[in-house]
C-alpha positions in Angstrom: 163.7 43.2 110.4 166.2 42.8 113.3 169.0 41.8 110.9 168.2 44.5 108.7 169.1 46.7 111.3 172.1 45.0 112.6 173.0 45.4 108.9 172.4 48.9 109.2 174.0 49.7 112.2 177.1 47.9 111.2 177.2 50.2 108.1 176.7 53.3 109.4 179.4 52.9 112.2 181.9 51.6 109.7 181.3 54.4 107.7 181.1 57.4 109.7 184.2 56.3 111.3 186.7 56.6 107.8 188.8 59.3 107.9 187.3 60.7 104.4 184.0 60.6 106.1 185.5 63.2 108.4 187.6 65.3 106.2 184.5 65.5 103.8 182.6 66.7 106.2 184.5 69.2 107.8 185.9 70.5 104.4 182.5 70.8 102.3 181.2 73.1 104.7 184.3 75.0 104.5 184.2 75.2 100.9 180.9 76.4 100.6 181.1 79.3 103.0 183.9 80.5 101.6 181.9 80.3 98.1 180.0 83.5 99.5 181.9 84.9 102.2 185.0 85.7 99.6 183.3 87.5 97.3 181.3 89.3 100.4 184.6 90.4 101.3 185.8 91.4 98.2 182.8 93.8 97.7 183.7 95.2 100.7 187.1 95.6 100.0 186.3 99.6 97.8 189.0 100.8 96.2 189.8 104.6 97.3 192.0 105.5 95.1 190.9 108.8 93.3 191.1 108.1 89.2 190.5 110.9 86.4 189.3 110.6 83.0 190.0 112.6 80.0 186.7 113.3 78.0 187.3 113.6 74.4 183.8 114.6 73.4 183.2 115.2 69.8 179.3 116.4 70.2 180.0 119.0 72.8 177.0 118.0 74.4 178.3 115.7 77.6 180.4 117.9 79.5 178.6 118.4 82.8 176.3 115.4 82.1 178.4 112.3 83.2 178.0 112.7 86.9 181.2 112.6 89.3 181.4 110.6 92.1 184.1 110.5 95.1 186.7 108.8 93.4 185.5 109.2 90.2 186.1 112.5 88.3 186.0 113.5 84.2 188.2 116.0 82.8 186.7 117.5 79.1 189.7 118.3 77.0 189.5 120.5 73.7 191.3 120.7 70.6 192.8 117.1 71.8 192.9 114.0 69.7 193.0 110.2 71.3 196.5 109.9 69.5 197.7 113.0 71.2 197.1 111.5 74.4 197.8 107.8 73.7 201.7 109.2 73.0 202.1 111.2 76.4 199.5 108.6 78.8 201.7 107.0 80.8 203.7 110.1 82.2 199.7 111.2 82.8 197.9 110.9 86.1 194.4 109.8 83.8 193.3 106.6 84.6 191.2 106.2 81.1 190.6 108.5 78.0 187.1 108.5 77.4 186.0 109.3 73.4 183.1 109.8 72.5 182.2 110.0 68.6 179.6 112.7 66.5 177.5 109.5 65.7 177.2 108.4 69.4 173.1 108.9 68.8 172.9 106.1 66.3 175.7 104.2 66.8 176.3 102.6 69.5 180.1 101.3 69.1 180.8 105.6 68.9 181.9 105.7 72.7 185.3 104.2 73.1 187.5 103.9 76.9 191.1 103.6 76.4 193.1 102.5 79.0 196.4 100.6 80.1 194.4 98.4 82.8 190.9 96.8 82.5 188.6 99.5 83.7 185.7 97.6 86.1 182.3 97.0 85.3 180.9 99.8 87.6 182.9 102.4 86.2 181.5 101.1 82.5 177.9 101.2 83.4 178.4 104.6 84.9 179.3 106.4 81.9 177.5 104.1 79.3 174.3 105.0 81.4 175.1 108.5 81.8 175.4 108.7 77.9 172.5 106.9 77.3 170.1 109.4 79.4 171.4 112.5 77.9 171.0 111.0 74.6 167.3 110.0 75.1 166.7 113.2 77.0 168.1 115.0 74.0 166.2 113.1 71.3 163.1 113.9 73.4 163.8 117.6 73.7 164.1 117.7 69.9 160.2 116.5 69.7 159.4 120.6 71.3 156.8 118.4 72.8 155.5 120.8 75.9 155.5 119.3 79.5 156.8 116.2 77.9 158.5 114.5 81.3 155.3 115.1 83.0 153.6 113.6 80.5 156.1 110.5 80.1 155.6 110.1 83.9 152.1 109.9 83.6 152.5 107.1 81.1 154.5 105.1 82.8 152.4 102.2 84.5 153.6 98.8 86.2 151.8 95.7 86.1 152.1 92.6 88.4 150.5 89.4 87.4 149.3 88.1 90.8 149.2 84.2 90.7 146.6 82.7 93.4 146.9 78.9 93.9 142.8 77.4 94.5 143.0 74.7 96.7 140.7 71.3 96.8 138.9 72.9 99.4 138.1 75.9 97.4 141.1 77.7 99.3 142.7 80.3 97.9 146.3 80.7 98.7 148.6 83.3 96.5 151.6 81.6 94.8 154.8 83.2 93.6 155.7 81.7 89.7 159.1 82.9 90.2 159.6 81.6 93.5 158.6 78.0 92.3 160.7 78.3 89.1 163.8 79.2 91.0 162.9 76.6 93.7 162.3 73.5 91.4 165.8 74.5 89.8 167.6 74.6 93.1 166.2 71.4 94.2 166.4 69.8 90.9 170.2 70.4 91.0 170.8 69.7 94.8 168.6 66.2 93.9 171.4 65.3 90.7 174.0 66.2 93.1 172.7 63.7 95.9 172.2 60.7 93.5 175.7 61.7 92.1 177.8 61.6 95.6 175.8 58.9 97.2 174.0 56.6 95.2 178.0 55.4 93.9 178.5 55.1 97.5 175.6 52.2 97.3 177.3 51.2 94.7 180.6 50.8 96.0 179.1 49.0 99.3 177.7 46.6 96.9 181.1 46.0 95.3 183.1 45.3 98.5 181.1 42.7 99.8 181.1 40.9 96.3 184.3 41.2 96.2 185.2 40.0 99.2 184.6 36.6 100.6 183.2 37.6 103.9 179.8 37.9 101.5 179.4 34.0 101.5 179.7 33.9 105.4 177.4 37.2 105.7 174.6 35.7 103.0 174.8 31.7 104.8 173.3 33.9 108.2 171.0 36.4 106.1 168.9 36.9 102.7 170.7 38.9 100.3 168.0 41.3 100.2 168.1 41.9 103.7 171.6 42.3 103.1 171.2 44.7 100.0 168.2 46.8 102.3 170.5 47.4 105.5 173.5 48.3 103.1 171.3 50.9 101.3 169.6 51.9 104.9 173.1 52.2 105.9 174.5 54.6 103.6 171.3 56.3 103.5 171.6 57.7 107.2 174.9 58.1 106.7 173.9 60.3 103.6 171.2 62.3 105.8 173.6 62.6 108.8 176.4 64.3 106.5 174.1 66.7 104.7 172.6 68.0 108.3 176.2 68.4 109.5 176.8 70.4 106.3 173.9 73.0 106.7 174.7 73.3 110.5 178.6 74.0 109.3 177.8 76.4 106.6 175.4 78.2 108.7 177.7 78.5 111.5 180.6 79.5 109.3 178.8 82.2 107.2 176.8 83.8 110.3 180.3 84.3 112.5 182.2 85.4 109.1 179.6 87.6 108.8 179.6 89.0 112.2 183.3 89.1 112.9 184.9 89.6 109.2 182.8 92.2 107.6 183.7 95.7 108.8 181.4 97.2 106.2 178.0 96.9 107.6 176.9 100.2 105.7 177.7 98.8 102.2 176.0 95.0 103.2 173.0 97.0 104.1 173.2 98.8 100.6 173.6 96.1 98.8 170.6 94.0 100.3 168.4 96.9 99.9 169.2 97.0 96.7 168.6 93.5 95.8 165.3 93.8 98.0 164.2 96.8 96.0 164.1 95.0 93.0 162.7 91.7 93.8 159.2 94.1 95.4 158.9 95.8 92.1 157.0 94.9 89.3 158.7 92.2 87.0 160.9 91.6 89.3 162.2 88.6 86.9 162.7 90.8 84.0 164.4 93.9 86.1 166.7 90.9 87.6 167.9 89.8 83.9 168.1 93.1 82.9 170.2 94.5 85.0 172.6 91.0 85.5 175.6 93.4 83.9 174.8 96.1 86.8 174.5 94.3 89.9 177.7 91.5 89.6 177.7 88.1 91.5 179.4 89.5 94.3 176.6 92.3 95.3 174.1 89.2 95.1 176.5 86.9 97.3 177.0 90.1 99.5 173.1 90.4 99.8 172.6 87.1 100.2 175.6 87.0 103.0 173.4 90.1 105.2 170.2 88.6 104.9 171.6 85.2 106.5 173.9 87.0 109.2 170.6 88.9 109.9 168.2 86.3 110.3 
């Protein structure tokens, strides 16, 4: 047992003295923070700029419906074609024309933005959601179904599908299927990742001292599996020692980021409130996949960002 440790020691001095050693472990942490403090910052970067759309509608029912927002505002035009304006759009002050066809109720592709930059996600779920409400609103109207949105509220029920875990003992503890789905993933992936950086370390070890011939004067004083046993001991702590620094690193780095960088605390807040909203609800899984063109990776990483520099 003694010269297994001596083996040990030997190889987790030698190791966490190399200068990659170091550099990993400084740069790893650095590269994982920034992973979610750039797009943290990003989100809070809003762009103020005021930007206009021309409406185009050809139904005649939308003007008034597609809510404005600060920076956001929609201009109905009449007696204008998309051609008319595609000639005459850059000397404009539009950001987008906005056309929406007569067959917008049963065809989807009838609601068309034209634009000479690539209008963002948020401003594309805006209208397409606006659309879509007045459209089932409309359709529902046509019904003459009296107190109808009463009655759709009063229809509208959510279910949760408690899961409780029984113990040996008889003890019942409740479980979260969700939670141990998204867990098992995570884990799953950060155990491929740990066999894949270190167990070729082991492997590399193993190589050296075969190659070398300091292996025949090491193997004359000690068994080889005592030799194999320290070396893996060996990398194994320096394995464990690395991945503690890491955590400590990446904590550190995304709590003072957080704290120092992000001079938007009223949008963080938002954006985790949003994120909270959603996972109390019923089916929280299903609202989460549903709405993954909504809420982007950057509200998530901005979320996630809060809720650490809060804890």
């Amino acid at each position: 047992m003694k010269k297994i440790l001596l083996v040990v020691e030997r190889e987790f001095l030698t190791r966490v003295r190399k200068k990659s050693f170091i550099i990993m472990t400084i740069l790893t942490p650095i590269l994982f923070a920034g992973l979610m403090i750039v797009p943290a910052l990003i989100a809070t970067m809003e762009d103020t700029n005021e930007r206009h759309i021309a409406v185009i509608d050809d139904t005649g029912i939308f003007e008034g419906k597609i809510p404005e927002t600060e920076y956001l505002k929609f201009s109905f035009l009449t007696d204008v074609e998309v051609d008319d304006l595609k000639d005459t759009f850059e000397e404009s002050n539009y950001y987008a024309v906005l056309y929406i066809g007569k067959m917008v109720a049963t065809s989807p592709d009838a609601v068309v933005l034209y634009s000479d930059k690539q209008p963002s996600i948020d401003i594309t779920s805006h209208i397409s959601s606006a659309i879509k409400t007045e459209i089932e609103s409309q359709k529902l109207l046509s019904y003459d179904i009296e107190n109808l949105d009463e009655i759709l509220k009063n229809i509208k029920t959510s279910i949760r599908v408690r899961t409780i875990k029984w113990g040996k003992g008889g003890e019942a503890k409740e479980s979260s299927t969700e939670l141990a789905m998204g867990l098992a993933y995570i884990l799953s992936f950060i155990i491929y990742m740990l066999i894949f950086l270190f167990g070729s370390q082991v492997m590399r070890g193993v190589i050296e001292e075969k190659s070398s011939r300091i292996v025949e004067v090491i193997v004359s004083s000690i068994k080889p599996f005592q030799l194999m046993m320290g070396k893996i001991l060996g990398i194994a702590a320096v394995s464990f020692v690395q991945i503690i620094l890491w955590v400590i690193l990446t904590f550190g780095l995304v709590t003072v980021a957080g704290s120092l960088l992000l001079d938007k605390p009223e949008s963080i807040s938002a954006n985790k409130e949003m994120v909270t909203n959603m996972m109390e609800t019923s089916g929280a899984a299903e609202q989460i996949l549903d709405s993954a063109f909504i809420i982007s990776p950057i509200k998530l990483s901005l979320a996630m960002l809060s809720g650490i520099c809060s804890a």
